[in-house]
Structures are given as structure tokens and as C-alpha cells.
VOKE-764238 format. One record per residue: y, x, z of N, C-alpha, C in turn; residue number from 0; residue in one letter. Coordinates in nm, 4 decimals. Atoms other than C-alpha are relative to their C-alpha. Layout:
[r [Y X Z] [Y X Z] [Y X Z] NUM A],
...
This chain:
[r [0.1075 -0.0091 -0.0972] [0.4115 -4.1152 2.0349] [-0.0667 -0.1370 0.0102] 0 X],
[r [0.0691 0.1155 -0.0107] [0.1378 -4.3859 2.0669] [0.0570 -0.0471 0.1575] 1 X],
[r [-0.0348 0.0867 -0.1184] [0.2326 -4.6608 2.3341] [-0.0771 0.0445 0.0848] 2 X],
[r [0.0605 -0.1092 -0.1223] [-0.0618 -4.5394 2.5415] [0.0369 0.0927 0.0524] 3 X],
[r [-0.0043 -0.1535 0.0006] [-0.0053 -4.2084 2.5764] [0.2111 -0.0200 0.0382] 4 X],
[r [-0.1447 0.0162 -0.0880] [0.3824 -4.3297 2.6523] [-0.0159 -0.0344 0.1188] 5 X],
[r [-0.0218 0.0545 -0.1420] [0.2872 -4.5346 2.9250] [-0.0666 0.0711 0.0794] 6 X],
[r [0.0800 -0.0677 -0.0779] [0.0308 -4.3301 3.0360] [0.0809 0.1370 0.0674] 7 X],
[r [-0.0783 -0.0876 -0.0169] [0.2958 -4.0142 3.0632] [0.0948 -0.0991 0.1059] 8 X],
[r [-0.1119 0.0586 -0.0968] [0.5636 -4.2571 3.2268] [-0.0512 -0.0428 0.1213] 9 X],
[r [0.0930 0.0227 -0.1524] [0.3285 -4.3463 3.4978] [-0.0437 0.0870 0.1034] 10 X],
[r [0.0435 -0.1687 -0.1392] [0.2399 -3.9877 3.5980] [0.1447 0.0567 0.0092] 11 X],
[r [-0.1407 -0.0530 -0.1211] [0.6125 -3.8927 3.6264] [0.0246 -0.1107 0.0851] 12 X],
[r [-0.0584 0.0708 -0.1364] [0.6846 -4.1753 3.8644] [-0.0592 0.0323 0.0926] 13 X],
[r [0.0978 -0.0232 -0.1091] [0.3516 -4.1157 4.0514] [0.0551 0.1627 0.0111] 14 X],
[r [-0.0755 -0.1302 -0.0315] [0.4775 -3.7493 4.0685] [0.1478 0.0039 0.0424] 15 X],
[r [-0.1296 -0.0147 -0.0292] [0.8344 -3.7352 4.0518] [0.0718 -0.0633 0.1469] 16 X],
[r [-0.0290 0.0426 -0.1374] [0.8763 -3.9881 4.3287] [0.0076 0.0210 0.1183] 17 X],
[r [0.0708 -0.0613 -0.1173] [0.6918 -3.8658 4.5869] [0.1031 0.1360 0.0287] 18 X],
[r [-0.0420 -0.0913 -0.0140] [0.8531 -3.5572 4.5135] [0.1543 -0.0184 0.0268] 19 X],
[r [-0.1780 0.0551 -0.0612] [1.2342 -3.7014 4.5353] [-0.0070 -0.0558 0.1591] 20 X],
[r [0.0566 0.0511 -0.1216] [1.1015 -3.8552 4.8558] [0.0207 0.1442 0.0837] 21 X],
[r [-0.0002 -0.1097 -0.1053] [1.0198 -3.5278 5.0231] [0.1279 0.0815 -0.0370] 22 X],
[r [-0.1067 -0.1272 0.0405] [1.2948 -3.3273 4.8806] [0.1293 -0.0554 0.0644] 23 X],
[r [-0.1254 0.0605 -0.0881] [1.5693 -3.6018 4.9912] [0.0021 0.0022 0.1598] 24 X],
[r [-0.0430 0.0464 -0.1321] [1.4135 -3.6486 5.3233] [-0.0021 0.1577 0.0928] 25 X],
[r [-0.0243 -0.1483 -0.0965] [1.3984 -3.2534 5.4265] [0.1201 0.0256 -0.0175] 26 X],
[r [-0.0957 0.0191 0.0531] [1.7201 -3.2416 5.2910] [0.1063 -0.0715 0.1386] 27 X],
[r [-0.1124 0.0610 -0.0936] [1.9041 -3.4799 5.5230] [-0.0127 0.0633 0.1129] 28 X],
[r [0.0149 -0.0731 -0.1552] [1.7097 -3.3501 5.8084] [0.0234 0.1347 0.0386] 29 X],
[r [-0.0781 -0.1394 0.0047] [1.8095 -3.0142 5.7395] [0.1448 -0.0191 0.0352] 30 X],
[r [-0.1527 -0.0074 0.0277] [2.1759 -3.1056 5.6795] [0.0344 -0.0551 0.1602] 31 X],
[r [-0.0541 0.0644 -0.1136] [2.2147 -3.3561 5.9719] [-0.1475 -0.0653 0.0755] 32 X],
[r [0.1386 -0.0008 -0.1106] [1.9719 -3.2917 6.2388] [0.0072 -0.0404 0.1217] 33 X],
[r [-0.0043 0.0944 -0.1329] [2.1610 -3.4280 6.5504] [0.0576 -0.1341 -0.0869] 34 X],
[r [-0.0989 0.1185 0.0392] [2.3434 -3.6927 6.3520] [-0.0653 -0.1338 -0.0738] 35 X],
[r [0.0961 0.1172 0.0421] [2.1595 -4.0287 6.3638] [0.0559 -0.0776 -0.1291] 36 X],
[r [-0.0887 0.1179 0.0680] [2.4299 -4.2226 6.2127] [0.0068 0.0760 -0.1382] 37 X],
[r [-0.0409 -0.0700 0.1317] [2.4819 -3.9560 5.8803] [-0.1391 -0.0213 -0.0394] 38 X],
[r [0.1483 0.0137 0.0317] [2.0777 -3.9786 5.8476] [0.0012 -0.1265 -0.0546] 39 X],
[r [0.0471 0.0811 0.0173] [2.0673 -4.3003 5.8351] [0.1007 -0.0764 -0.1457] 40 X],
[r [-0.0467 0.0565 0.1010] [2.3692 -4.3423 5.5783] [-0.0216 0.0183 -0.1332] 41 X],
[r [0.0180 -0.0897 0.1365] [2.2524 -4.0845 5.3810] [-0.1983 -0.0378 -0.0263] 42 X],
[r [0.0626 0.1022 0.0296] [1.9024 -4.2800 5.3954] [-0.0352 -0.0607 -0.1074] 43 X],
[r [-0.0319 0.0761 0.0476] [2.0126 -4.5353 5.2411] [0.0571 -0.0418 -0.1049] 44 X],
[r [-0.0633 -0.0647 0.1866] [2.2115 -4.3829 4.9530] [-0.1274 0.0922 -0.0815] 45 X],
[r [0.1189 -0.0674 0.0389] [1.8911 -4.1643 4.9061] [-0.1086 -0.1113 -0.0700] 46 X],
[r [0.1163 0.1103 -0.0286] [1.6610 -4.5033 4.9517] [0.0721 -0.0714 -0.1582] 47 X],
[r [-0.0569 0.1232 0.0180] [1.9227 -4.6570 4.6836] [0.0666 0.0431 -0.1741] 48 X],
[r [-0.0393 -0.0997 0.1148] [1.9963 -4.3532 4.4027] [-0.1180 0.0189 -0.0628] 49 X],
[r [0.0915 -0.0510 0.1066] [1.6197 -4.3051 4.2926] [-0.0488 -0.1357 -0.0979] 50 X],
[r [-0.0623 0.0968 0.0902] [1.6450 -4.6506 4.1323] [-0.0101 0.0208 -0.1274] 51 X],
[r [-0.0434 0.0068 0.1362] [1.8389 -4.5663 3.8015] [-0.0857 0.1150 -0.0725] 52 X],
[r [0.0529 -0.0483 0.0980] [1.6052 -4.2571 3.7139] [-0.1619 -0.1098 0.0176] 53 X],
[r [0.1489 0.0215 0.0529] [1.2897 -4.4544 3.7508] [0.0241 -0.1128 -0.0931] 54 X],
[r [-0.0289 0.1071 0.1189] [1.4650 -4.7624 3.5661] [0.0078 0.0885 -0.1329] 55 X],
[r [-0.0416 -0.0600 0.1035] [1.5513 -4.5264 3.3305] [-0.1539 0.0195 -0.0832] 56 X],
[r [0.1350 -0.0007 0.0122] [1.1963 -4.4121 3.3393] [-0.0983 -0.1304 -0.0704] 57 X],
[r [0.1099 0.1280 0.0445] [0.9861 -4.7451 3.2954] [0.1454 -0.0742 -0.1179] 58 X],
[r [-0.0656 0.0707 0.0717] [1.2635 -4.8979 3.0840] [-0.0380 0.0869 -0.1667] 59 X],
[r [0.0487 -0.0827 0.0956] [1.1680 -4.5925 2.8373] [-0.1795 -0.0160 -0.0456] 60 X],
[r [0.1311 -0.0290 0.0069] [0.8097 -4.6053 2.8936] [-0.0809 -0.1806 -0.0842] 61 X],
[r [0.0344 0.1721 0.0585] [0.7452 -5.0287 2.8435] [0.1040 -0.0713 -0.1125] 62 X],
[r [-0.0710 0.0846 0.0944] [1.0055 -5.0989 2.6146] [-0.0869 -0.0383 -0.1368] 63 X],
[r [0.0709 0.0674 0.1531] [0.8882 -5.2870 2.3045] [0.0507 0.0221 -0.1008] 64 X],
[r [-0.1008 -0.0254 0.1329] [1.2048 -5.2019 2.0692] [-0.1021 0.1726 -0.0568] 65 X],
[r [0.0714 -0.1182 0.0733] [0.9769 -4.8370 2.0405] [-0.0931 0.0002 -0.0484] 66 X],
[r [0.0782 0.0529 0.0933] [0.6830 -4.9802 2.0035] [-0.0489 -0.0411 -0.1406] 67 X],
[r [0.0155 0.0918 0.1822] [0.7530 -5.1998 1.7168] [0.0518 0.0843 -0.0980] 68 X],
[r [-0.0505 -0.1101 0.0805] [0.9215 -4.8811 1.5660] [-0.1246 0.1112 -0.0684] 69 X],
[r [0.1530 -0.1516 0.0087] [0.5632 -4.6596 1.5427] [-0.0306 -0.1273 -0.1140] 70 X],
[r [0.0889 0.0292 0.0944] [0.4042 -4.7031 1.2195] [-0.1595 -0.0200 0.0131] 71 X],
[r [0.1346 0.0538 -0.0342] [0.0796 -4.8694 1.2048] [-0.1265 0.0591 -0.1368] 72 X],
């Protein structure tokens, strides 16, 4: 795949996907624990602290240079 067209794809799943882990985690807690400040806020924080490794995963795929320099010119 041309580098464009990589980064350009890896940019619209974060701008998508995110948003969407966002709402899905935070109805989610508030569903689960709806009087419970203290479980909200731990589960938060593990939420706030888990979407991380797919977007590293994400941009580490999308900007790397080792693929780059692999596409024939």
C-alpha cells in the first residue's frame, strides 16, 4: 500500500475508532456501576489507560518507515 493511503487509512481509524471506544467504555461503566463513584472512577482510569496499546499499535503501523522503505519505487 502507498504510504499515503497508509497514513491516510490510520488516521480515519483513530478519528473513528476512538471516539467510538470512548462512548462504548463510558456507557459501559455507567451502566455497570451507576451508584458506585469509587468503581467509575477506577474503571475510568483503566478505560482512560487500555486504549493506548491499540492506537500505539495503530500509528506505530501507520508511520513506521521499516514499510515504507519496503514498497517498491
Amino acid at each position: 500500500m502507498r504510504p499515503s493511503l497508509k497514513k491516510l487509512f490510520g488516521i480515519v481509524i483513530l478519528m473513528i475508532g476512538l471516539p467510538v471506544y470512548a462512548l462504548l467504555a463510558s456507557r459501559l461503566i455507567e451502566a455497570i456501576f451507576a451508584d458506585q463513584i469509587v468503581m467509575q472512577l477506577i474503571c475510568y482510569l483503566i478505560a482512560g489507560i487500555v486504549w493506548i496499546f491499540p492506537a500505539y499499535w495503530v500509528l506505530n503501523r501507520t508511520f513506521s518507515h521499516k514499510a515504507d522503505q519496503d514498497q517498491p519505487r
